[in-house]
N, C-alpha and C positions, 0 to 999 in steps of 0.2 A: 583251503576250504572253498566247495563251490557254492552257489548261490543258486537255490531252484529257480526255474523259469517263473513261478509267481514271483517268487520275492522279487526277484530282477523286476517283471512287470510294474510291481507295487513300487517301487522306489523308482522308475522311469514315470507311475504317475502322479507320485506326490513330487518329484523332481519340475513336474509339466506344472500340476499346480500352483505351489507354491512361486514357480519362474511366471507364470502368468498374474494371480493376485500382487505378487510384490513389484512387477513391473508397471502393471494397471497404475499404482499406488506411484510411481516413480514417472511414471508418464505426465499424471495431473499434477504432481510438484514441480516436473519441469516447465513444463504448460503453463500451470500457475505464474511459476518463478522467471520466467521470460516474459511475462506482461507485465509482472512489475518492475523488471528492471526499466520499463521506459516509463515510470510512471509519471515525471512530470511532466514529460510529453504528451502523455495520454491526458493529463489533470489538467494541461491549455487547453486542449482540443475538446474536454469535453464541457468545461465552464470558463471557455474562450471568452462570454461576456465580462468577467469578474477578473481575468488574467491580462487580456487588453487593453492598455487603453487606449480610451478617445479624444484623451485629449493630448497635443504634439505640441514642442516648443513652451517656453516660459519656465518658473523657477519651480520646482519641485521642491516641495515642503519637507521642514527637519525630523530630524527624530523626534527631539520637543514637543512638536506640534505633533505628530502622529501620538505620541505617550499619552499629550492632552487630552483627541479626538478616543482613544481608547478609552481614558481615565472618563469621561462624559456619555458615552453610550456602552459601555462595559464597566461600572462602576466594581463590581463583586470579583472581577477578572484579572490574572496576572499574566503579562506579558514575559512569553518565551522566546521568541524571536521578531524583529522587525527587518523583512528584506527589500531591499530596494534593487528589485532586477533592472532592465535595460529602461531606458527612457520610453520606449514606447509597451512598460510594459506598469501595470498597479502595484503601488506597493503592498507588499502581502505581511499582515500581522499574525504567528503563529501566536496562540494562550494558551494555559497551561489545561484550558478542558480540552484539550485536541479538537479546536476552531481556527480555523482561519478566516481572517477578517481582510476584506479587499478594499484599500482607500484611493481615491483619485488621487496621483500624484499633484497637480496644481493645484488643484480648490479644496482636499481634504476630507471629499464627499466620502461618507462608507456606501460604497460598490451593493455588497452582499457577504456572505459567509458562507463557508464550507465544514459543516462537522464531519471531520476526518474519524470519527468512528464507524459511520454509518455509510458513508458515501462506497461508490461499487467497487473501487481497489482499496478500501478496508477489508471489503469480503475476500478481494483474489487474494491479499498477505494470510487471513486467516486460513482459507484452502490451504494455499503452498507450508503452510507452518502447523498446522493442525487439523485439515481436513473439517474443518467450523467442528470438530466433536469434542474441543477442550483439552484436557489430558489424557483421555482416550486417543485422540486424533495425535495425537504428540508422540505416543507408545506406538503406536500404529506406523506413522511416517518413519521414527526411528529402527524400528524392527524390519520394516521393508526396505529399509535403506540400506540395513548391513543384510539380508539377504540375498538382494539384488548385487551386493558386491562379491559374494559368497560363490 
């Protein structure tokens, strides 16, 4: 069976369509999804005050004491992670709201905070994962994802 010259046309242009919309779609995931892979990189660089520190040399304080410094200006709060990166770097307290709390390693000062919901590579993971449209953007990424493979 042949195929008239419309129909051939019409399926070369829903073929164009469709290969354009679902790449669009595949572009900004990848987009998205390579700015987050560097994301700690990106989260020194851009609250370098809070990630560095200033103070070099002497004893850096225990977990103990960090639990304390939490338990006293984060009373209502549960502690998910305490990390202790490189010596010239603050100890970073994740909590269970999606905060992170930045303490001076020798004196136990709280730095500042970062809510990890709101902050700008919260917004790039929602792009790359949902297009910010929720489960619409969820339906969407996935359906362009198996046509782009298609």
């Amino acid at each position: 069976m042949r195929l008239s010259k419309n129909l051939k046309k019409s399926f070369h242009w829903l073929h164009l369509v469709i290969g354009l919309v679902s790449g669009s779609i595949i572009f900004i995931i990848a987009l998205s999804g390579s700015c987050y892979a560097f994301e700690k990189e990106i989260r020194s660089v851009i609250h370098r005050d809070l990630y560095q520190s200033t103070e070099h040399g002497g004893r850096t304080i225990s977990a103990d004491s960090v639990v304390k410094i939490i338990a006293l200006q984060y009373p209502k709060e549960k502690i998910r992670a305490i990390l202790f990166h490189s010596a010239e770097k603050n100890i970073q307290v994740d909590l269970k709201s999606k905060t992170s709390v930045f303490i001076a390693p020798q004196t136990g000062k709280v730095l500042g905070e970062i809510d990890m919901e709101k902050e700008v590579l919260a917004v790039i993971l929602k792009i790359h994962r949902e297009l910010c449209l929720g489960e619409t953007g969820k339906k969407i990424t996935g359906t362009s994802a198996i046509l782009f493979t298609n």
